[in-house]
N, C-alpha and C positions, 0 to 999 in steps of 0.2 A: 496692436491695440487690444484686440480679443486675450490672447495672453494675459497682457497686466490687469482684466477683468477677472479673467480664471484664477491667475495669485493671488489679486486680492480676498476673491470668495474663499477658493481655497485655507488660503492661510486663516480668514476670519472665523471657518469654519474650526479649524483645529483648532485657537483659541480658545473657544466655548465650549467646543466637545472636553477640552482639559480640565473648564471652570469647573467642577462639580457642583457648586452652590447656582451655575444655571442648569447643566443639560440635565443630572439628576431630577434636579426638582421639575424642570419645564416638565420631562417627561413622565415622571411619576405621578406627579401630581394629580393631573384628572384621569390616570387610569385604578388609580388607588381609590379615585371619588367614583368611576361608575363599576367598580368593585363591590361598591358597599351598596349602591342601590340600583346600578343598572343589573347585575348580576344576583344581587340578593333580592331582589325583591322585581328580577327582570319580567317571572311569567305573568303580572299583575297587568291586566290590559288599561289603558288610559282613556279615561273619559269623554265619553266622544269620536275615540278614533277604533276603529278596528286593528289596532295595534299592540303590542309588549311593549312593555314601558323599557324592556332592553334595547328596540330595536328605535325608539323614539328618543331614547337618553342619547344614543349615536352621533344625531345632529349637534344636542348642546353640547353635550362634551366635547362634540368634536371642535365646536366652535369654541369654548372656553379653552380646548388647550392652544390652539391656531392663536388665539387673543394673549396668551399668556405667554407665549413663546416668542413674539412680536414685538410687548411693553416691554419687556423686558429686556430682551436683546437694545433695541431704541433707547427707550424712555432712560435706564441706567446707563447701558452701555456707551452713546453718545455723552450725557452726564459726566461721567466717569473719563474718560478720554479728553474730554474739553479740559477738566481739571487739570488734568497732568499736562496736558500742552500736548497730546498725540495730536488733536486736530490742528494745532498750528504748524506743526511740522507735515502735514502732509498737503497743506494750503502752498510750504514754502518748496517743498518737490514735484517734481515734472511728471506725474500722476494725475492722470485726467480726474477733477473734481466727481463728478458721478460716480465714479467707481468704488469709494468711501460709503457711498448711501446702497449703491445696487449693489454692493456685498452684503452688506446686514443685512436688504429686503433679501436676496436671496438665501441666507443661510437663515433665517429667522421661516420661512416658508421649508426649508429643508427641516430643520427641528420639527415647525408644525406637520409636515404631513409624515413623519417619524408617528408623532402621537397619533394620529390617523390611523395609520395601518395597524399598532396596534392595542389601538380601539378598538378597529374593526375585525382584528384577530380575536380577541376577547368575545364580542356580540357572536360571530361565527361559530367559535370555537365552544365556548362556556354558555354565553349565553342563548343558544338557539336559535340564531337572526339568520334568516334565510329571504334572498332577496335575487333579482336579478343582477348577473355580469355587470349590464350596464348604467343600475341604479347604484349599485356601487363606485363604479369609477362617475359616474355625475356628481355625486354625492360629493368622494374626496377630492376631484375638481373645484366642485364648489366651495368648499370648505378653505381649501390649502389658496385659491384666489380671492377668500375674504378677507386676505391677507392684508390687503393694500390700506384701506383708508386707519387700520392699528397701524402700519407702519408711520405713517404722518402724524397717527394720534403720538405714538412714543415719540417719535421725533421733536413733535412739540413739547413735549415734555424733559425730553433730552437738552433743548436748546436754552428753557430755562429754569431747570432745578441745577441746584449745585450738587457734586459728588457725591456728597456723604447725605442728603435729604432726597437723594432720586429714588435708592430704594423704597424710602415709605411714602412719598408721593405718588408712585406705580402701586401700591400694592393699595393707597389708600383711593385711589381711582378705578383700579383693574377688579377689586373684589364687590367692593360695594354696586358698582356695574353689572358686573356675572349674577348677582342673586338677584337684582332689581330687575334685570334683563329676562331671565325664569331660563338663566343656565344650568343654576345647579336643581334646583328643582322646577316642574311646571311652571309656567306661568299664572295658569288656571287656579291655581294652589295657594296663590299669592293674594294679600286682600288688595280689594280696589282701587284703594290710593297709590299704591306702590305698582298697578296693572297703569296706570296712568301715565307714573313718572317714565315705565319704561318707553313711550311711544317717543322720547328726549333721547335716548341712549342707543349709541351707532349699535352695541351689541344687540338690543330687543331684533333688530331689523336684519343681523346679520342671521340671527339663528331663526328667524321666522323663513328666511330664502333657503335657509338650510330642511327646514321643518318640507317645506315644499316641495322635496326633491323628492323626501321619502312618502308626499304623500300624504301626509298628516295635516291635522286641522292647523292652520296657522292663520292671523290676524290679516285682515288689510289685504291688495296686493300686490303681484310680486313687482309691479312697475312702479307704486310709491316705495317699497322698500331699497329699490334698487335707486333710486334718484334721494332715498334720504343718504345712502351710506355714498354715494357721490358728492353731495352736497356738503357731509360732514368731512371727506377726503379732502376737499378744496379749504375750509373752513380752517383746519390741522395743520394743511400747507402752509397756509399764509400766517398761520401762528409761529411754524417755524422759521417762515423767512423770515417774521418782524425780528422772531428772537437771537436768527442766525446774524442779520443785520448790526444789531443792538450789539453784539460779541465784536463782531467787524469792528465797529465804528467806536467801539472804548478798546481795542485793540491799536489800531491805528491811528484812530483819531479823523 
């Protein structure tokens, strides 16, 4: 049983590392974004905090790429696969059902903590983040396990966008979230209304536990954040069962 868990990761894994149009962009993406202001504009301390806005950009980012590597792999990928009928063929083979979802959770968390490290190669290296051994690996722990309740957000989303409308339903969900959430920039930075909307949004709450590790001033705490992004995991889940359901049952009947 452990085997056809490994092939499946495995194999799911080379798949995407092949896509170019995911692993490129998953990973380029938010190191190209904390390029332009974690690195260029990293020795600027943040208001409030005794910190580099290098060393504080770490968490969002870290969490925007972990969010972005998740929807996607999920949100399209499943999408995409229901279309062409992969997932009914793997319904009708003697392959444990689980193994289907804990390969994308696990290779979507392999991509994200890819973006992690260098991130955090970038901060070290370029931008002058000097931190403790072990706030580092708390940090990418915590980051690369904020993995889970995006996995059920995309899944939901996988179970009821069609093919060809999954990519701009992820991207019209996953973007508008990261800046509303104050991923790509502060929160602080942001006006009022939109400091509001974020208290809604599983991302505000992921990267405020993330902000915490390092330290930094972050919102609320860390036991409501952690019961919202639990809350919202379960919320995700049963959107995907209605939707996995709903596939079943105009499937067969």
């Amino acid at each position: 049983m452990a085997h056809i868990y490994w092939m499946e990761i495995k194999t799911e894994f080379l798949k995407l590392a092949r896509m170019k149009s995911y692993s490129v962009s998953t990973v380029m993406f938010p190191l190209m974004f904390y390029c332009f202001f974690g690195l260029a504009m990293g020795r600027q301390p943040i208001e409030g905090a005794s910190m580099p806005l290098a060393r504080y950009l770490l968490a969002t980012y870290g969490a925007f790429g972990i969010i972005g590597a998740t929807l996607y792999a999920f949100g399209v990928g499943v999408a995409v696969e229901r279309g062409l009928g992969w997932l009914q063929l793997k319904r009708a083979s003697p392959m444990p059902p689980a193994a289907y979802f804990v390969a994308k959770a696990a290779v979507s968390a392999a991509f994200g903590a890819i973006v992690v490290l260098l991130l955090f190669t970038l901060g070290a290296v370029f931008g002058g983040v000097v931190m403790p051994l072990r706030q580092w690996l708390l940090l990418g722990v915590t980051l690369v396990a904020g993995a889970v309740p995006f996995c059920a957000m995309g899944l939901a989303i996988g179970c009821f966008a069609g093919p060809n409308s999954a990519p701009a339903m992820v991207n019209m969900v996953f973007l508008p979230m990261a800046f509303c959430a104050g991923l790509g920039i502060p929160l602080e930075f942001l006006p009022k209304s939109m400091q509001q909307v974020a208290l809604f949004l599983p991302a505000y709450h992921f990267s405020q536990i993330a902000l915490s590790v390092l330290h930094a001033p972050f919102h609320g705490s860390l036991a409501q954040h952690l019961s919202a992004l639990a809350a919202f995991t379960l919320i995700f889940a049963g959107l995907a069962w209605i939707g996995n359901s709903r596939e079943q049952e105009k499937m067969y009947g």
